[in-house]
N, C-alpha and C positions, 0 to 999 in steps of 0.2 A: 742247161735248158731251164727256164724259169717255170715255177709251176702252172698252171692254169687255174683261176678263180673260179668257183662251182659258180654256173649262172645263176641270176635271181629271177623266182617266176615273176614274172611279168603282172603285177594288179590288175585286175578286171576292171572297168567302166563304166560304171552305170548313170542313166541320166531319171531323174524325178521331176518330171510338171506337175505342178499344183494346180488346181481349182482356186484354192485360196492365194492372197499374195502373205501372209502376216504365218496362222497357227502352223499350218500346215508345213511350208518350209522352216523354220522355226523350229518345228518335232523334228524335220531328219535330218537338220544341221545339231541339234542336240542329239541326235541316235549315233551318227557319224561319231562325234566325241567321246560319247560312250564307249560305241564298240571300236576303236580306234586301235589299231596295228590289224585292222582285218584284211582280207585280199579284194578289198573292193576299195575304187576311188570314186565317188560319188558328187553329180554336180547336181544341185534345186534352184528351181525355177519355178515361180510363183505366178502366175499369170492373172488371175483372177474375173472371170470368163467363163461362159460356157462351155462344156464337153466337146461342141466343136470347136471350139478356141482352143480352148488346151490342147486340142490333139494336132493344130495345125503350129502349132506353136512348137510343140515336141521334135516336127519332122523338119521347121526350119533349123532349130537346133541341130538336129542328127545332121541333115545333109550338110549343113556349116562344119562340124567335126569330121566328118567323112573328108570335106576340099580341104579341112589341115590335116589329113593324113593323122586324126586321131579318133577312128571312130568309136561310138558307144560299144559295149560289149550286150546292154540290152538297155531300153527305156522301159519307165510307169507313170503313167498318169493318176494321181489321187483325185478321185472324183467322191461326189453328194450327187443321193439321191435327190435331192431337192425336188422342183418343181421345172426342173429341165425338160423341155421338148425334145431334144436331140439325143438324149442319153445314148439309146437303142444307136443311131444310124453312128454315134461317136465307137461302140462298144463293136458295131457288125467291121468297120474301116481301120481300127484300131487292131483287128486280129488280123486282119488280110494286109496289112502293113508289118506283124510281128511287134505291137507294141504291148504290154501287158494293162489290161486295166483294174485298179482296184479300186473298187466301190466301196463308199460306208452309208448304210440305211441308216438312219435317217440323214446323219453328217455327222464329219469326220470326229467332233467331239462326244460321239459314242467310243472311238478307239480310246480316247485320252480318258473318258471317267474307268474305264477297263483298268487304269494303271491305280488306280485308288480302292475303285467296289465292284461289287459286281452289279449289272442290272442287265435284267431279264427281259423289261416292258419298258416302252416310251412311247405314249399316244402320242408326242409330237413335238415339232421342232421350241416351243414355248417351255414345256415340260423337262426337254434336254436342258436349256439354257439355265434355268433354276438348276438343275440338277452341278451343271457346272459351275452354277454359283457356288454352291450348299459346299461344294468340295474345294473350293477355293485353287481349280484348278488355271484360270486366267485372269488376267488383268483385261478388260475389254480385247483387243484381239493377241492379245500376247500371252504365251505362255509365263506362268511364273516361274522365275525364279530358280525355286523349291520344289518345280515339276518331277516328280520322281521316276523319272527315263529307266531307272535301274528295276522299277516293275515292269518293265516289256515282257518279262518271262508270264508275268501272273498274266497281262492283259489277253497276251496269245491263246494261253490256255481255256480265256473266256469267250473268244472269238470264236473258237473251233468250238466250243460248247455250244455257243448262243447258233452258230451255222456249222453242224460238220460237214454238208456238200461246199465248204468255203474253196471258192476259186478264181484265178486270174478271168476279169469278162463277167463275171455273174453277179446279179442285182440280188444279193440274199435280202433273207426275212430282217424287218423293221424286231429289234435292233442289228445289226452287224457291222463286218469290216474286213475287208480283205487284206489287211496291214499284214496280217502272220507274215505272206509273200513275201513283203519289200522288208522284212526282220531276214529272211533266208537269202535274200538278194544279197543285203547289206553284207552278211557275214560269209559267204563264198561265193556269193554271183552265180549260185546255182540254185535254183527252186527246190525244195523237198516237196513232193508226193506225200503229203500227209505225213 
């Protein structure tokens, strides 16, 4: 009798729509590389749209993977606070669907100077962008380079500092980022509870 092969667990599936089409997909095709041999297999999708775009965009995705008999094991939406009208009614349709939302006050290139400095304060979207100048963290919409992905550990820690109520759905304090999440997604496809 031939032996039997120990099964292999099965990768989890996670799906990411962006707000953005360029940084944002961009950072978790670079996270993906990073954290690579994890139990997640992760698709981005960059839309670049309002909150309610993205989120209607999310669920033509999903229900597309569901009819090929691959469905997501969970989706996120990365969204900016910007000046969106919809925010609220994407964030209320988004829970009652099961899709996790992660917000960054002001936008999302508060996650990305996290991986360089820390900062405490940003009056505003002008303020940030010099700030990501100063740090030579982009090339107009692209990350460089030399983006240093391998600080996700320090970012996180400044995330949960700058907001400890940080959670899937919630618009925290000007600056923040709900990123810790899609770092805990990425590497088991299970949330950590703080």
């Amino acid at each position: 009798m031939a032996a039997r092969r120990p099964k292999r667990a099965l990768r989890k599936r996670g799906l990411v729509v962006t707000e953005g089409t360029c940084t944002e997909p961009q950072y978790v095709d670079m996270l993906k590389r990073h954290l690579r041999g994890g139990q997640v297999s992760v698709k981005t999708v960059g839309v670049g749209q309002s909150p309610m775009r993205v989120l209607s965009r999310a669920r033509k995705e999903m229900k597309q993977a569901k009819r090929n008999s691959e469905p997501f094991d969970w989706c996120c939406l990365l969204l900016d606070v910007d000046q969106h009208t919809d925010l609220d009614e994407c964030l209320r349709e988004a829970s009652r669907d099961g899709i996790k939302v992660l917000v960054s006050n002001l936008k999302f290139e508060v996650w990305l100077v996290w991986h360089v400095t820390d900062l405490t304060s940003v009056e505003g979207t002008r303020e940030l962008d010099r700030r990501v100048r100063k740090e030579d963290i982009m090339s107009g919409k692209h990350l460089n380079q030399r983006f240093p992905i391998h600080n996700h550990p320090q970012a996180v820690e400044r995330a949960r500092r700058a907001d400890p109520d940080l959670a899937v759905g919630r618009v925290g304090p000007n600056p923040s980022s709900a990123m810790p999440v899609l770092i805990d997604l990425m590497r088991t496809g299970i949330m950590k509870s703080r």
